[in-house]
VOPA-392966 format. One line per field, with one value per residue: z, x, y of N, C-alpha, C in turn; chain. Coordinates in pm, 1 decimal. Last residue first. Example, Ala and Ser with C-alpha at 12.3 -4.5 7.8 and 13.67 -1.06 7.14 Angstrom:
<atoms>
nc3 <- 708.0	780.0
nc1 <- 1285.0	1319.0
nc2 <- -225.0	-569.0
cac3 <- 714.0	780.0
cac1 <- 1367.0	1230.0
cac2 <- -106.0	-450.0
cc3 <- 787.0	780.0
cc1 <- 1290.0	1320.0
cc2 <- 3.0	-330.0
ch <- A	A
</atoms>
This chain:
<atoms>
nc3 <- -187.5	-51.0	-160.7	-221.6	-134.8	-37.4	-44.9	132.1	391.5	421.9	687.3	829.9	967.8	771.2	704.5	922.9	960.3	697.3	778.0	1037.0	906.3	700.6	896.0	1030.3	859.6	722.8	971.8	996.1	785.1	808.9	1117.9	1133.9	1107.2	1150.7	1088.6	984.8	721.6	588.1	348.5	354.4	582.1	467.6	286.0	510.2	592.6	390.1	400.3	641.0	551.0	422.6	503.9	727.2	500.0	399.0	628.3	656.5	369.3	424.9	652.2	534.2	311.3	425.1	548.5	335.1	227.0	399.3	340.7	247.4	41.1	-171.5	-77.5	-193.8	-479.1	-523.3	-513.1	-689.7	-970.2	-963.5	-946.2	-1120.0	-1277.2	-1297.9	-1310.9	-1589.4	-1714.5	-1495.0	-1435.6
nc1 <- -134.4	-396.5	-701.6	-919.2	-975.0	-1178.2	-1435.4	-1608.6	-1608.0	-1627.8	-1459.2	-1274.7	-1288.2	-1189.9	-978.2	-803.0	-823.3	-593.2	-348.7	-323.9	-321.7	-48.2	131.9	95.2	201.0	453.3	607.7	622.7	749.7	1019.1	1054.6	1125.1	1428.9	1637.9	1889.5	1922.1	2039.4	2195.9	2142.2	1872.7	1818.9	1910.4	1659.5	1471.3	1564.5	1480.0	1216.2	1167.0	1212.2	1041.6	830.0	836.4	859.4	596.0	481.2	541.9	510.5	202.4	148.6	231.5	34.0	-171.7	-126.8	-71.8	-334.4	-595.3	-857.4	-1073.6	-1011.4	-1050.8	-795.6	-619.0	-661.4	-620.5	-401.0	-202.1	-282.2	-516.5	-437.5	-281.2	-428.8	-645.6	-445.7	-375.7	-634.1	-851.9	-1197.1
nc2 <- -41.8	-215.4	-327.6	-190.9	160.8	356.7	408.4	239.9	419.4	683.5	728.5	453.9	251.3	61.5	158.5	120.6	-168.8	-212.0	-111.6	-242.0	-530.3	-483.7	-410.8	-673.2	-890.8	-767.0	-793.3	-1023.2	-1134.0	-971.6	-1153.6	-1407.4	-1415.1	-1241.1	-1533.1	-1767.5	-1732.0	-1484.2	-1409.3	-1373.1	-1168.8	-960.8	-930.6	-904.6	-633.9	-490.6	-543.7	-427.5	-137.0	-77.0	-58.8	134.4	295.4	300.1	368.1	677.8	767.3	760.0	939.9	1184.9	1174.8	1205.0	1459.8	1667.9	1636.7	1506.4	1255.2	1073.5	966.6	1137.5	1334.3	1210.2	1197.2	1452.9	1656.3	1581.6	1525.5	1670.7	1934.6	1968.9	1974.6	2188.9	2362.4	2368.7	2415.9	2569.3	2545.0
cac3 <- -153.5	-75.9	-115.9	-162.0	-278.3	-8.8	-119.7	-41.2	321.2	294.4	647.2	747.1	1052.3	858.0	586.3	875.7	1033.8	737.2	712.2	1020.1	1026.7	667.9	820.0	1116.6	922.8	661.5	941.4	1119.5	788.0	744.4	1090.4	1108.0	1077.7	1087.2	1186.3	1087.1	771.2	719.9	348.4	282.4	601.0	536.9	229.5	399.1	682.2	432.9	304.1	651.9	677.9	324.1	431.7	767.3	576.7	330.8	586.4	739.6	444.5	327.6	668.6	652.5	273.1	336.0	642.5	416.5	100.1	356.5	430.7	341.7	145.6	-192.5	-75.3	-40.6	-438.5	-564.6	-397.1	-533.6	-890.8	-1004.2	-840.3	-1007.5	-1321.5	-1326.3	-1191.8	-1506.6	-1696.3	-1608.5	-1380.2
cac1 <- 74.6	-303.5	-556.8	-956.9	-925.8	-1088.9	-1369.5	-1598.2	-1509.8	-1666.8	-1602.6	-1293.0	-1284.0	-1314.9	-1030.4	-766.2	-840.2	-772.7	-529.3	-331.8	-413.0	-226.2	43.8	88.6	70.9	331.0	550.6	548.2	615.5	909.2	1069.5	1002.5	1352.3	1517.6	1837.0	1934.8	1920.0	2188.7	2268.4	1892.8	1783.1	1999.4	1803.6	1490.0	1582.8	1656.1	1287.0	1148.5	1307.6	1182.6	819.8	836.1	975.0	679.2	425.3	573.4	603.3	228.5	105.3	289.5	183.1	-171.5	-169.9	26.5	-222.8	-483.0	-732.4	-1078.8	-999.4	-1119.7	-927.9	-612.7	-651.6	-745.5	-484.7	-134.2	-132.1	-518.2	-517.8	-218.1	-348.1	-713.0	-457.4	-267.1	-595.4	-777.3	-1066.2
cac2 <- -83.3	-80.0	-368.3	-353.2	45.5	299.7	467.8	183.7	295.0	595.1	753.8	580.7	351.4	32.0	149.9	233.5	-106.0	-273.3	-63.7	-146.2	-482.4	-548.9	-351.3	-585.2	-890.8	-769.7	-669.8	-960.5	-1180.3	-954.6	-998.7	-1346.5	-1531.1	-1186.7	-1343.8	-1753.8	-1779.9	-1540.7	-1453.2	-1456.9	-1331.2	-1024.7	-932.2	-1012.5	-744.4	-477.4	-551.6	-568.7	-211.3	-73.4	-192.7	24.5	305.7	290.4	282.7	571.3	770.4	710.5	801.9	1147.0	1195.2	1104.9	1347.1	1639.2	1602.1	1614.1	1326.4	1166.6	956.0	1087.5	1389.9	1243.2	1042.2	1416.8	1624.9	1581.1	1466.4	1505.3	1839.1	1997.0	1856.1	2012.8	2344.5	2338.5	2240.5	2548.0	2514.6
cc3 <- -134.3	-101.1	-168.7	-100.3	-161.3	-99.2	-133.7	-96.2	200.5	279.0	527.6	716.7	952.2	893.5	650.8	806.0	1006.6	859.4	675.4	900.9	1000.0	781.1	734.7	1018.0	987.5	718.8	854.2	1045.6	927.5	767.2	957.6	1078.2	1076.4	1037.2	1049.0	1220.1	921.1	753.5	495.7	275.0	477.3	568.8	334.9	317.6	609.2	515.2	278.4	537.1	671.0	475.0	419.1	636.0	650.2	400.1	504.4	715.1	522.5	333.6	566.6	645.7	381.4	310.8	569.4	513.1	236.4	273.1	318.4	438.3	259.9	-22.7	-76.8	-36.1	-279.4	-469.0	-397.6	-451.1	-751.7	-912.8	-836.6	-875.9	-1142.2	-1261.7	-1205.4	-1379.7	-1624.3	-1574.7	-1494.6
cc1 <- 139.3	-135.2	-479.5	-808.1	-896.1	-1072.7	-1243.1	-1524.6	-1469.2	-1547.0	-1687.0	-1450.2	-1324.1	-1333.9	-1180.1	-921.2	-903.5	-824.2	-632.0	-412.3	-427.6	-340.1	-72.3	46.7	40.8	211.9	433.8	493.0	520.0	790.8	986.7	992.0	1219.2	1418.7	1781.3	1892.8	1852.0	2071.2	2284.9	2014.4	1830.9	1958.6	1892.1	1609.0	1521.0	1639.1	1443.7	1226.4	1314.3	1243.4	981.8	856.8	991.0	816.1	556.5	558.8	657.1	430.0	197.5	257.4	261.9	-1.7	-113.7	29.3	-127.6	-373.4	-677.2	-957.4	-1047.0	-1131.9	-1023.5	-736.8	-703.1	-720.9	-632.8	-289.0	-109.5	-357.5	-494.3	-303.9	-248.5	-558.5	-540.3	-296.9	-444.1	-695.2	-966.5
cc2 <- 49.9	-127.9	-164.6	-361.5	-108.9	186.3	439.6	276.7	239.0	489.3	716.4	610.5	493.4	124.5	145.5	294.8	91.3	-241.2	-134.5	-77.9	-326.5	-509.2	-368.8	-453.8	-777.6	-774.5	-633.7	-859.6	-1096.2	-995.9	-961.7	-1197.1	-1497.0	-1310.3	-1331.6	-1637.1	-1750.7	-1591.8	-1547.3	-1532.6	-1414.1	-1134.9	-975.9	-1030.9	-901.1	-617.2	-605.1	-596.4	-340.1	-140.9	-160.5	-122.1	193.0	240.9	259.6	454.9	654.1	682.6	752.0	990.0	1115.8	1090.5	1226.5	1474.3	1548.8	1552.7	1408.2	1235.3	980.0	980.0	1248.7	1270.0	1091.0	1280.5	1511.4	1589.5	1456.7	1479.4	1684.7	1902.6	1844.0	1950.8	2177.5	2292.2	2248.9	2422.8	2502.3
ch <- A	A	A	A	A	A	A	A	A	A	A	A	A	A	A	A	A	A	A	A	A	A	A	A	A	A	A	A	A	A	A	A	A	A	A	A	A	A	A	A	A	A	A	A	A	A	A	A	A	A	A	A	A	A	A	A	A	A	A	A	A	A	A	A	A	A	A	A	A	A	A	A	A	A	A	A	A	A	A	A	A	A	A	A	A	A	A
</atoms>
């Protein structure tokens, strides 16, 4: 394997693979996940000026994606391939 492609792998398909998913799958998941943290995020920044709104809104979301892959991680086919915590 020459080392452009070694490098091409390492960057985009090696982590998906070890998974057991597609560059695109891992991508899509990885996305959404993301999108949901950047919301609770936005909605901690307004809890700070306004106590008052988004009084759980992050802490939901954390519990809810914590489930989700720990769920994710149980279901997969080598679990131990899966890392203890994800961000």
């Amino acid at each position: 394997m020459s080392r452009k492609a070694s490098s091409w792998d390492k960057l985009f398909v090696a982590h998906p693979r070890t998974l057991g998913m597609s560059w695109a799958g891992h991508g899509a998941g990885a996305v959404a996940i993301g999108c949901r943290m950047i919301g609770a995020g936005a909605a901690c920044l307004v809890h700070a000026v306004v106590p008052g709104w988004f009084t759980e809104t992050a802490g939901r979301t954390v519990m809810s994606l914590h489930r989700h892959m720990t769920q994710r991680r149980a279901g997969a086919s080598d679990p131990q391939a899966w890392p203890e915590y994800e961000i």
